[in-house]
N, C-alpha and C positions, 0 to 999 in steps of 0.2 A: 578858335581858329587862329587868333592870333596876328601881328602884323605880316607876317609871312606873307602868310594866306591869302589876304588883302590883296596884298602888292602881287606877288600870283595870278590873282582874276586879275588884275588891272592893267598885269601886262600879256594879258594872252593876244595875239595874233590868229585869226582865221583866214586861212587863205582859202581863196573860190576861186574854185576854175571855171570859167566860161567858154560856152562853145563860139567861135567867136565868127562863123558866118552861118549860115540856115538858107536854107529854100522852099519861101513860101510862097501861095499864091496869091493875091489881091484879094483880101476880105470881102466879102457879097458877090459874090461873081454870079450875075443872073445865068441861068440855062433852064434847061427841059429836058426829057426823058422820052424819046423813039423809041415807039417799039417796033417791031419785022415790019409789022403792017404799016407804018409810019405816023401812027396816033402819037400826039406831043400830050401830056401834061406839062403845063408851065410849073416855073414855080420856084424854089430855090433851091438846090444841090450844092453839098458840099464837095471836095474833088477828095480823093484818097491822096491827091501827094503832100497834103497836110500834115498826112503822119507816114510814119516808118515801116509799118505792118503792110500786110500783104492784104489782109480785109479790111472793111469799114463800113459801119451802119448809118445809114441816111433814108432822107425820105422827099418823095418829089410832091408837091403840094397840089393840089387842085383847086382851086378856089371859087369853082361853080358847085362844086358838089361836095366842095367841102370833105375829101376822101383822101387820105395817103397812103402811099407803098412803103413796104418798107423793102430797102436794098442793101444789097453784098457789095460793095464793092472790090476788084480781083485787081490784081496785078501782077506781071511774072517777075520769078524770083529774086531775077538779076534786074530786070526792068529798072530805069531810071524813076523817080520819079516822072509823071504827067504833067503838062503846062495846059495843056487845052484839052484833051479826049481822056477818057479814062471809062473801062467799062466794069457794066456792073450784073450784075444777079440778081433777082427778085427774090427776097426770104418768105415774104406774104404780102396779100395783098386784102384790101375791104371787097364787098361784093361788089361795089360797083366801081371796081377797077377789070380790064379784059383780061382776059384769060390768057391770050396771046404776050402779055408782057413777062415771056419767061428769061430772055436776054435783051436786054437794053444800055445803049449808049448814051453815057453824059454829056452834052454838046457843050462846050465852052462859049463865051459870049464872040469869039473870034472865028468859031467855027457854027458858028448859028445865026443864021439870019435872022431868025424872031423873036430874037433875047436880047436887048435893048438894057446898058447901063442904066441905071437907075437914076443917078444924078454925075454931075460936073466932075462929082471930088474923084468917083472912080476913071473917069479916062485924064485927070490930074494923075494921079496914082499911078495912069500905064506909063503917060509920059516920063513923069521921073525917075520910076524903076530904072533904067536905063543909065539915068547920073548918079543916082543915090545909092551908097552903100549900103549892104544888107541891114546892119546894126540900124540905120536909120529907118531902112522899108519895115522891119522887125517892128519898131516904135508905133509907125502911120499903121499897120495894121494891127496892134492889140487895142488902138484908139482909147489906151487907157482903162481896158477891161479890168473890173477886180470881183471875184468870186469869194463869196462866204463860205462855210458849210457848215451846217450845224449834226452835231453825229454822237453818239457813243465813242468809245474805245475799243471798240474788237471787230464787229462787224465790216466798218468802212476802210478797217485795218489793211485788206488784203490790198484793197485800191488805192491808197494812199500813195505810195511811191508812183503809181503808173500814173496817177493823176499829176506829182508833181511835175514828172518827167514830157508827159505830152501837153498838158495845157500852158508850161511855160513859152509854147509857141502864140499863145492866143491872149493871154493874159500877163497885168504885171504883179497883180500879185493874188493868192490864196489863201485864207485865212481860217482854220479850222477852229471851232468853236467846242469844246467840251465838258459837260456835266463834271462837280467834284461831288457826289452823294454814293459814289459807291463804296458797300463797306461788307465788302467781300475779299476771302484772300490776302494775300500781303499785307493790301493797304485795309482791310478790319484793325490789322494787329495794329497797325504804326496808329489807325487811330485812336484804340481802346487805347494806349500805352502814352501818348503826345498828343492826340487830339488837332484841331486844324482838321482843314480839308482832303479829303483824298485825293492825290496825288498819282493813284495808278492812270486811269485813262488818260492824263496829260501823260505821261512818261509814256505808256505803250505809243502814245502816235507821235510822240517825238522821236521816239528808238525806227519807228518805220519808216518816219522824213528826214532820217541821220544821211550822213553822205557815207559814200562807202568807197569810193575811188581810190583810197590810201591803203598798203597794209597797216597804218597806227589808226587809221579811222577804222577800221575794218577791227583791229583788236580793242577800239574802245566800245565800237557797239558790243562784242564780246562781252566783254566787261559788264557793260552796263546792262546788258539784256539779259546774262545768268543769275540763274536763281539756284538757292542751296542747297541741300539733302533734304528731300521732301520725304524720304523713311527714318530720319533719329532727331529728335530735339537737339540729343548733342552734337551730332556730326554737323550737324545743320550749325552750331553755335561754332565749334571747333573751324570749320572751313570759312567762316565770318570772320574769326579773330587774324587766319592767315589775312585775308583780303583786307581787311582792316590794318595789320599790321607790314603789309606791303610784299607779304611774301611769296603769293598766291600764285602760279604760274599765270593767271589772266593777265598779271601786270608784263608778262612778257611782249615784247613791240610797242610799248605805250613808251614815250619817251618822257624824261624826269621832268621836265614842267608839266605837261600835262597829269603825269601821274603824281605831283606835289599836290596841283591842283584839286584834282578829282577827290584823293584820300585827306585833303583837310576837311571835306565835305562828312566824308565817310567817319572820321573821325569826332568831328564837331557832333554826327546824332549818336554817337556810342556814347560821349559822354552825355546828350541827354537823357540816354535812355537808363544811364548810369545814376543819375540825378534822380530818376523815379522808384522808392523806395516801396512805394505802395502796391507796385505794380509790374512783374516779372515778365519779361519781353520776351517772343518764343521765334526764334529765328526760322523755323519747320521751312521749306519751301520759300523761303523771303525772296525777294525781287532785290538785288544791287540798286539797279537803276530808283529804287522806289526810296531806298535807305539814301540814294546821293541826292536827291531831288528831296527827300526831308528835310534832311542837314540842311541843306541849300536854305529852304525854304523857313526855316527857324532862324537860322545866322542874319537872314537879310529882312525877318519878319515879312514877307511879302512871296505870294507865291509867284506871281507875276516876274520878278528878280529871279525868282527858281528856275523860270522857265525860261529869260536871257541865258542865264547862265549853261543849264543844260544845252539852249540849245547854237551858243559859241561854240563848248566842248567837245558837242557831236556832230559837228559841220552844219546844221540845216539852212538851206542857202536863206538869205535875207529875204527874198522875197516872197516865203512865207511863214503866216508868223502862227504861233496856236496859244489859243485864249482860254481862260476860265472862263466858263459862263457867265460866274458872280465873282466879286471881289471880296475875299471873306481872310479872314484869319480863323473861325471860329469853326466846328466844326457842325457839320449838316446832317437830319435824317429826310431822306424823303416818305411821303407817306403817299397812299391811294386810297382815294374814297369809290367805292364798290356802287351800282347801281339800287342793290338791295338798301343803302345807309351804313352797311359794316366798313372800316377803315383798317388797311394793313399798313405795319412801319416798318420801313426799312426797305433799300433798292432789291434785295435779294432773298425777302421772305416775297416779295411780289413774285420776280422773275424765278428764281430759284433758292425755294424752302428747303433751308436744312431741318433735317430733325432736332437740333438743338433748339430750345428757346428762343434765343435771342442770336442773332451772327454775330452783334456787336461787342457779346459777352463772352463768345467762344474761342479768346484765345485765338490759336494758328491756324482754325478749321478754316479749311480750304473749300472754296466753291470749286466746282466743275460745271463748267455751264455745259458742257455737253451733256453731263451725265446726270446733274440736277432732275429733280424731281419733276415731271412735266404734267402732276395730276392738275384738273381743270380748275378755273377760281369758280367761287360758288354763282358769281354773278358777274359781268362785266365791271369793266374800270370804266367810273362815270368820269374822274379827273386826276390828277397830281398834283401834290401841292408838299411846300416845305413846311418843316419843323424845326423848333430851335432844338438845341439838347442841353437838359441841362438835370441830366442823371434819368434813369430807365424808368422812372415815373414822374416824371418833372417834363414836359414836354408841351409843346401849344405854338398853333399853326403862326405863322410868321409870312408876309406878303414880302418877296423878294424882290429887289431891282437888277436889271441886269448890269453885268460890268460894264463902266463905260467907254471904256474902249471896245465892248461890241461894241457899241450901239453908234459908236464912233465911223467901227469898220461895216456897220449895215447901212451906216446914212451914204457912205461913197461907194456901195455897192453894184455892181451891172449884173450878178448873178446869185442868184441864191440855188443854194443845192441842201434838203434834206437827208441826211441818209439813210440807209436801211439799217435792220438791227433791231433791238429791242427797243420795242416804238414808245410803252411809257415809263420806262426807267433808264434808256438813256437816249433820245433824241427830245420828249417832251419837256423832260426837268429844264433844261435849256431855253423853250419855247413859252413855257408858263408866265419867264420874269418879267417885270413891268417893263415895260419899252418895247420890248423886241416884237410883240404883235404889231404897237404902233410904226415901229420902224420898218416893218417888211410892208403894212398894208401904206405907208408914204411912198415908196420907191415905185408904185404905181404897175401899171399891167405891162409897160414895155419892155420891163425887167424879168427878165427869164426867172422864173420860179419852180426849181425843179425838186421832185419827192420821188426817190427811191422805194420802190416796195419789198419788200419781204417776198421770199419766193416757197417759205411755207409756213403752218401753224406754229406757234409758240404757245405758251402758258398766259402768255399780255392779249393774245390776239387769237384766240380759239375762237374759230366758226366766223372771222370776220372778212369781209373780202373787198374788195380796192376802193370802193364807195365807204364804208365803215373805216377805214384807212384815212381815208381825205378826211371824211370830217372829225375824226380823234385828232389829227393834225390840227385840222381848222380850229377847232374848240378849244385846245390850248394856248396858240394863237391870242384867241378870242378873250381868252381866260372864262371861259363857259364852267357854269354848275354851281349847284345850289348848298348851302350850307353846310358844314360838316360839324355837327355833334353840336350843335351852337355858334359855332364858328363863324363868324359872318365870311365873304367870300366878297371879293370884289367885281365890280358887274360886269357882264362881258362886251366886247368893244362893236362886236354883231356885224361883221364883214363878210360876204361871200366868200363861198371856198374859192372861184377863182380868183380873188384878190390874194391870197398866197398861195397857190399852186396854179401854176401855167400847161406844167410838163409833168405826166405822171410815166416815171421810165419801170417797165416790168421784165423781170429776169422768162426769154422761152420757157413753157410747160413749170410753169411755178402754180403752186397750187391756191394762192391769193385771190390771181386775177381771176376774176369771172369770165373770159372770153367777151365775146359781141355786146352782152347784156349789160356787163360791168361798162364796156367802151361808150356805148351806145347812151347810159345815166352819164359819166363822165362827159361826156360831150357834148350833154343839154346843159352840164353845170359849168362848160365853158373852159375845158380842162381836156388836153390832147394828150392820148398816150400813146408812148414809144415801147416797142419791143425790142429787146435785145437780148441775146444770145447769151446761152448761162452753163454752167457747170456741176458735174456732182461729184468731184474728187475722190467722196469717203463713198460713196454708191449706197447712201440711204435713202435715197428718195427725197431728199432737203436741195433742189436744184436751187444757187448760187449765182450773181450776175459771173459773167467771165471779164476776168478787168479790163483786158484790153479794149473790148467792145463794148463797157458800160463807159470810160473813160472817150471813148470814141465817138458814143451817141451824146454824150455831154459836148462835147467841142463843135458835133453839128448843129447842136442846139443854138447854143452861144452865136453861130455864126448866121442863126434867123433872124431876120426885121421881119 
């Protein structure tokens, strides 16, 4: 790279724009829920003028009967926001909620006589509303909120940006957590050829929490998010060497610092890849983004540096940050021990077998997780667990620790968020490593612990439904299960599932949840679930959280004591 280069990253400049006032409402704000007939549930309600949409998902609590609603909340289209009233919709309701609550009013604590502040700090709060600038009300109400999430790369994808955009009302900061074992796609190639960790799923959720406000931000996510001829080895190599050699139309709107920057990166892994005489590098479909975050990540030996760096270049504002799970230079397989004793290797002979042997060994084959093979495993996944690599027969299980800056960012944590997606290749690999069971089951029950479900079957999760869910969760966690192949296994830590799941959130008519029966185990095990409103885009029957309203039941969450 060169001194150049150096001096380059050292003098980049990111500017952030800030919204610089907001109108929110007083965090906790007691009320209840009237219905015609004028039955009150007390309880807590969140108000819709928190967010910007026209709907919102909440629920009014009971606490005799232990029962919740779940609700719509409406707004008209020009409507201001709400300060005290705001009405709502019933989506469903438990049986022993009346039949009558089909339209219902949220009473604000100002407009209800029987909803009583809770303590001191909130009628502090009204008073100084009134002298205090918004920036400072903004402050007194996120009271220092910070939210983890631990996730794959694709699935939580679609949410990402909507997450960053409405919980920066609530929280200060967001902290995405991502598995490096996959070795699929792109990142197989970069790692049969350079080895180190994979790199794709940090870059996919960095490209989705890029800024885009700019047209040069806007042409560097461009940039960074195309991938090359997925029909010719050589065209594929040919339209690399443009982009490599700065000539590519992508580089158009990227301005010469940034693009010296970016292309010393892209530069620095050609000549690695140049370096490897043993071993012919197949450009087919490649990811940019994957090839800059290589470079990156070799020049500075650290992939953590990789991921400053990417994510100065692509605006993501500071306030959230995204983590490797482990802190590795080396490169990872994962493996699954099956209930029968049989063991598969590798993240995508689990979730998605190609017909080749080996993914690790095939060159530029490309995964398609859509289209991936979805026949059944012969048995369930008892667990996940790492492997070193050290060549296709040289392998043997290895006890991870997580990186310590999670565990940094789960000790100051007020929320935990699991998310949906392929449950044990990419949200468990993350949850297996030493620490992080102890570190979620320290932060205690007050802390909002919430698990995303899946809204239909996969190949990881055939025939399992919301209870089979929790505790795969739970169990890695725990670091549960018995030996593999000899392998001793470390013993598991034995915490109820509700010590890490509080909030079980299920995407409408998803084919997971069990209805009443799944609710009904889940809420002897001390574990509430929320419904919310979902999507099927491609119309195959795979119904989807809808982001706005998955994003939306999280921040009423968050807003529970």
């Amino acid at each position: 790279m060169g001194g150049s280069g150096a001096a380059a990253v050292l003098a980049m400049v990111v500017v952030t724009e800030r919204v610089k006032s907001r109108r929110v409402l007083p965090q906790g704000t007691k009320a209840g829920v009237k219905s015609r007939s004028g039955q009150v549930l007390k309880g807590r309600v969140t108000f819709c003028s928190l967010f910007t949409g026209k709907r919102q998902t909440t629920r009014s609590y009971n606490k005799n009967t232990s029962s919740s609603t779940r609700l719509r909340c409406t707004t008209g289209e020009n409507d201001p926001p709400a300060v005290g009233t705001t009405k709502v919709k019933v989506l469903s309701t438990k049986p022993t909620t009346s039949e009558n609550l089909k339209e219902n009013r949220c009473l604000g604590s100002e407009n209800n006589n029987d909803a009583q502040p809770e303590s001191g700090s909130h009628r502090a709060l009204e008073e100084s509303s009134s002298s205090s600038s918004s920036g400072e009300m903004m402050m007194l109400l996120k009271q220092n909120r910070k939210v983890i999430v631990f996730s794959g790369g694709t699935a939580l994808n679609s949410c990402a940006k909507q997450m960053l955009l409405s919980l920066k009302h609530q929280t200060d900061e967001v902290t995405h957590v991502l598995p490096v074992s996959d070795d699929g796609g792109s990142t197989a190639e970069i790692v049969r050829v350079l080895g180190g960790p994979a790199v794709g799923d940090i870059r996919s959720r960095c490209l989705r929490l890029s800024s885009d406000k700019t047209e040069e931000s806007r042409s560097v996510n461009a940039l960074l998010g195309h991938r090359l001829s997925a029909h010719s080895a050589e065209e594929a190599k040919q339209e690399w060497y443009q982009v490599v050699e700065g000539d590519h139309p992508l580089w158009l709107g990227i301005s010469e610092a940034y693009k010296n920057t970016i292309r010393a990166f892209l530069v620095h892994f050609q000549q690695n890849i140049l370096r490897r005489n043993d071993a012919r590098f197949d450009f087919t479909n490649g990811s940019i983004g994957n090839y800059f975050f290589a470079g990156a990540r070799i020049f500075f030996r650290s992939l953590e540096a990789a991921i400053f760096l990417y994510s100065r270049v692509s605006g993501i504002p500071e306030t959230c940050a995204v983590l490797p799970c482990v802190s590795t230079e080396d490169r990872l397989v994962l493996g699954a021990e099956l209930e029968d004793g049989s063991v598969i290797r590798g993240q995508n002979e689990i979730s998605h077998p190609l017909s080749l042997a080996s993914p690790l060994s095939a060159g530029a084959a490309q995964v398609d997780k859509n289209a991936g093979t979805q026949e059944p495993l012969e048995s369930r996944i008892s667990r996940v667990f790492y492997l070193s690599y050290e060549g296709e027969t040289h392998e043997h299980e290895i006890a991870m620790e997580a990186n310590e800056r999670v565990l940094e960012k789960l000790r100051g944590a007020t929320c935990v968020v699991y998310g949906m997606g392929s449950l044990y290749t990419s949200l468990c690999p993350s949850l297996v490593l030493g620490g992080v069971g102890e570190g979620v089951a320290a932060l205690g029950r007050e802390v909002k612990k919430i698990l995303l479900l899946n809204g239909w079957h996969d190949r990881e999760i055939g025939g399992y439904d919301a209870v089979d869910c929790v505790n795969a969760v739970c169990s890695a966690l725990n670091r549960d299960g018995s030996p593999s192949q000899g392998r001793p296994s470390r013993g598991g830590l034995g915490h109820p599932a509700s010590t890490y799941v509080t909030h079980l959130v299920v995407p409408a008519g998803g084919h997971v949840f069990g209805g009443e029966g799944d609710r009904s185990r889940l809420g002897e095990m001390g574990i509430e679930v929320v419904e919310v409103e979902s999507v099927d885009p491609e119309g195959r029957g795979e119904p989807r959280f809808d982001a706005k309203a998955l994003v939306e039941a999280i921040s009423v969450i968050l807003e529970e004591t």
